[in-house]
C-alpha positions in Angstrom: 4.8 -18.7 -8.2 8.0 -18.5 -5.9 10.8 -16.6 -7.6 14.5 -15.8 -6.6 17.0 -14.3 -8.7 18.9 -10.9 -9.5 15.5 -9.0 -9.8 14.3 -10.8 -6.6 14.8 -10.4 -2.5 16.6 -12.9 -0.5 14.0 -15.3 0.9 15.7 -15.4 4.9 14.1 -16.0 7.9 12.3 -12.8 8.0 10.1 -12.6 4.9 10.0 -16.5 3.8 6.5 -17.3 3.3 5.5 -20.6 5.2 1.7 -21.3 4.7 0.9 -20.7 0.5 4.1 -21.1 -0.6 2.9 -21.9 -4.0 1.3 -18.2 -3.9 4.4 -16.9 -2.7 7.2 -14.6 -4.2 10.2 -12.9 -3.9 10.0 -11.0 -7.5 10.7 -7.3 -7.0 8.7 -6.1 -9.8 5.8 -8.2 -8.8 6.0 -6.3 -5.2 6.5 -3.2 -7.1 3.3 -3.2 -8.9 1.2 -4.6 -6.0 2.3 -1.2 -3.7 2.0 1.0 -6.7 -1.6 -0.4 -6.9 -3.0 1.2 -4.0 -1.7 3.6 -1.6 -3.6 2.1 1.5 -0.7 0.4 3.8 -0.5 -0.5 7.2 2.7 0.6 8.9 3.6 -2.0 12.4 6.1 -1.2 15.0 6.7 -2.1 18.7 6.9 -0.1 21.8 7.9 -1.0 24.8 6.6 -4.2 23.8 3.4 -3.2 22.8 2.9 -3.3 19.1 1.3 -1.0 16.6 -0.8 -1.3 13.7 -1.5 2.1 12.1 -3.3 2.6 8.8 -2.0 5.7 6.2 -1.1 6.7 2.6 2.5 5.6 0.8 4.3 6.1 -1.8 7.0 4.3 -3.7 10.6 5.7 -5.6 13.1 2.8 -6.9 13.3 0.5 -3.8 12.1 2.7 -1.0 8.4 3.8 0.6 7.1 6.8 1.6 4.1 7.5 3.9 3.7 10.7 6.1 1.7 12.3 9.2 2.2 14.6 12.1 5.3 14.9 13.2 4.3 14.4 16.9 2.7 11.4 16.2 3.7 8.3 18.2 4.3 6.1 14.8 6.9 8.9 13.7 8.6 10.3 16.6 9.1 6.5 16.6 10.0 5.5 13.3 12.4 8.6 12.9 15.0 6.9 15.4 15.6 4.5 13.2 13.5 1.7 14.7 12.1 -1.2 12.2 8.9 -1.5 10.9 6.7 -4.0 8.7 4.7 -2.1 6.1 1.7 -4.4 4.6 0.1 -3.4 1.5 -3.0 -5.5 0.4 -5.4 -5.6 -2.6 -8.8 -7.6 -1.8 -9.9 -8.7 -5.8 -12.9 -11.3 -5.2 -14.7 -13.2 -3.1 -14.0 -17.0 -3.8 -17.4 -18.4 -2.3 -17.0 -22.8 -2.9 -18.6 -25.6 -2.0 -18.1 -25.4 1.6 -16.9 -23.1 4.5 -13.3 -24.6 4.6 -12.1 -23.8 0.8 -13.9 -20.4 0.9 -11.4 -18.0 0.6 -10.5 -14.2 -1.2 -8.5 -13.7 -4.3 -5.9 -11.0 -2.9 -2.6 -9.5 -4.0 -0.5 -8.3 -0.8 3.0 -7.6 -0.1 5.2 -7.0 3.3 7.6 -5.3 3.4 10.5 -4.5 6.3 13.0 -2.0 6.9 14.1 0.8 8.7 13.1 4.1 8.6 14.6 7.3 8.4 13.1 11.3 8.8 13.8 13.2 5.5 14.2 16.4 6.7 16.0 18.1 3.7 13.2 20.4 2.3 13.9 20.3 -1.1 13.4 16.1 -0.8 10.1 16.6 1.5 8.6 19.0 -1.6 10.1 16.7 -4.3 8.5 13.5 -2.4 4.9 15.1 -1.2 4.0 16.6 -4.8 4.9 13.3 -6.2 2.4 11.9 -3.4 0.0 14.8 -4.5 0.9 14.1 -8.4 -0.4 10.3 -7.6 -3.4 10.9 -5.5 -4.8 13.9 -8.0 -2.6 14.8 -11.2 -2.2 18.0 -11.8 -3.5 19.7 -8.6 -0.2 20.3 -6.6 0.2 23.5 -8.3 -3.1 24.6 -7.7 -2.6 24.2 -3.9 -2.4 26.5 -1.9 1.5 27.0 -0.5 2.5 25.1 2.7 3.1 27.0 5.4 6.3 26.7 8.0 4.2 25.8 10.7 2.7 23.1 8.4 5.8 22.3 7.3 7.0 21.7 10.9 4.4 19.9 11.7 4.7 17.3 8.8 6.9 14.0 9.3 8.1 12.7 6.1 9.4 8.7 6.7 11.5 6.7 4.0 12.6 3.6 4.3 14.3 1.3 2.0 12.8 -1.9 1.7 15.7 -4.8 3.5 13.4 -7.8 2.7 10.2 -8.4 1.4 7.8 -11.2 -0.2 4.9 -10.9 -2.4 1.6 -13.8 -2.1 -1.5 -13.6 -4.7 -4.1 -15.4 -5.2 -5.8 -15.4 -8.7 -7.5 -18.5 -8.8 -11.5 -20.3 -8.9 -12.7 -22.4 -5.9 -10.2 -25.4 -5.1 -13.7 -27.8 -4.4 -12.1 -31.2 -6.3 -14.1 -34.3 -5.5 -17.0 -32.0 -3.9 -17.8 -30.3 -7.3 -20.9 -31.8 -7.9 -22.3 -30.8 -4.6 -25.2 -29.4 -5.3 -24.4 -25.5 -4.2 -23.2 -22.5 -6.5 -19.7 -22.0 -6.7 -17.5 -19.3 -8.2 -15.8 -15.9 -7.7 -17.1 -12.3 -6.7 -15.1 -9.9 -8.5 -14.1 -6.8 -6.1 -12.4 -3.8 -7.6 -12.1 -0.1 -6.0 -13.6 2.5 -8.1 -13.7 6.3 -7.8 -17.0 7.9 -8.4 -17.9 11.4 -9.3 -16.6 13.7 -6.4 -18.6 16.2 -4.4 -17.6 19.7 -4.5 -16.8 21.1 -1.0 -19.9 22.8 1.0 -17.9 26.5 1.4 -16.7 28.9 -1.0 -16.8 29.1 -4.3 -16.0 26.1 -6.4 -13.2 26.3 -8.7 -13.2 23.2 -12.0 -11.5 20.7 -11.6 -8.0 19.9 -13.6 -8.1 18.5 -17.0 -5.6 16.3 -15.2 -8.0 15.3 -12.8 -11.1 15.1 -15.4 -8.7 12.5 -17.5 -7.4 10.6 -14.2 -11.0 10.0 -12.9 -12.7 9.8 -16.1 -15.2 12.5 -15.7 
């Protein structure tokens, strides 16, 4: 699966894939459609020498990522110097359960991806780039919100960061077993897929119907 070309990042010393390499690639579009599949990444930095793992929301425009949070937290007083960071997005499809414990494995599609930051603190981008977070998450509700306030606003880091290098790996296959495929043991793959499910309306005050957006975008 390893691809380099125009629509492709430079493999260099930072994002070459090592172990899998026949599960690896470069393809932009391929790393495009595995961030735009979830919006669950994991954001790492250092500090000090001690590094960071921290779990939020993102969003993608053209070849830049988006995630948010409070804007005294640690990850973006941080990140909003200008200091790199690795952001990992990861989608778990099946369980590939073989013939024995060593060519067990997962069926995955993940992508990391590095660059640096930067704090978008013009306020016509930060409403442009949270309703299209909004617009992803739950069509049609941003303009049902409630306005933000100043001192929400304030208190709201907004990081973008243009992705430098990054490499995509996926697995999409059965179990690898070979000679041991007559042992006598079931073999196979467990799908996995994330689902939403009808939502709960909120215990206080009165409830309000939902979008026709939102009816169409969770299939209610």
């Amino acid at each position: 699966m390893s691809k380099q070309g125009n629509g492709a990042f430079s493999a260099n010393d930072r994002n070459r894939v090592r172990r899998g390499l026949k599960r690896a690639s470069y393809d932009k579009k391929l790393a495009y459609d595995i961030i735009d599949s979830h919006f669950l990444c994991h954001v790492a930095f250092e500090v000090n020498g001690q590094p960071y793992v921290i779990p939020t929301s993102h969003w993608r425009e053209g070849n830049r990522l988006y995630w948010h949070g409070s804007s005294k937290s640690m990850m973006i007083r941080h990140l909003a110097q200008g200091n790199p960071a690795t952001v990992a997005v990861t989608q778990l499809d099946g369980l590939v359960l073989a013939r024995s414990a060593f060519n067990t494995s997962v069926n995955y599609r993940s992508v990391v991806a590095y660059g640096k930051p930067r704090l978008v603190e013009d306020d016509g981008a930060f409403k442009y780039h949270m309703e299209r977070f909004f617009e992803m998450l739950a069509p049609g509700r941003w303009p049902q919100l409630r306005p933000m306030t100043e001192t929400e606003r304030k208190a709201t880091g907004l990081l973008e960061m243009e992705i430098e290098d990054a490499s995509a790996k996926v697995r999409a296959d059965p179990p690898g077993d070979g000679d041991e495929a007559s042992y006598p043991v079931w073999a196979g793959v467990v799908p996995i897929s994330m689902r939403q499910h009808a939502p709960d309306v909120a215990p206080e005050g009165e409830a309000a119907p939902l979008s026709h957006g939102l009816l169409d975008a969770y299939k209610l």
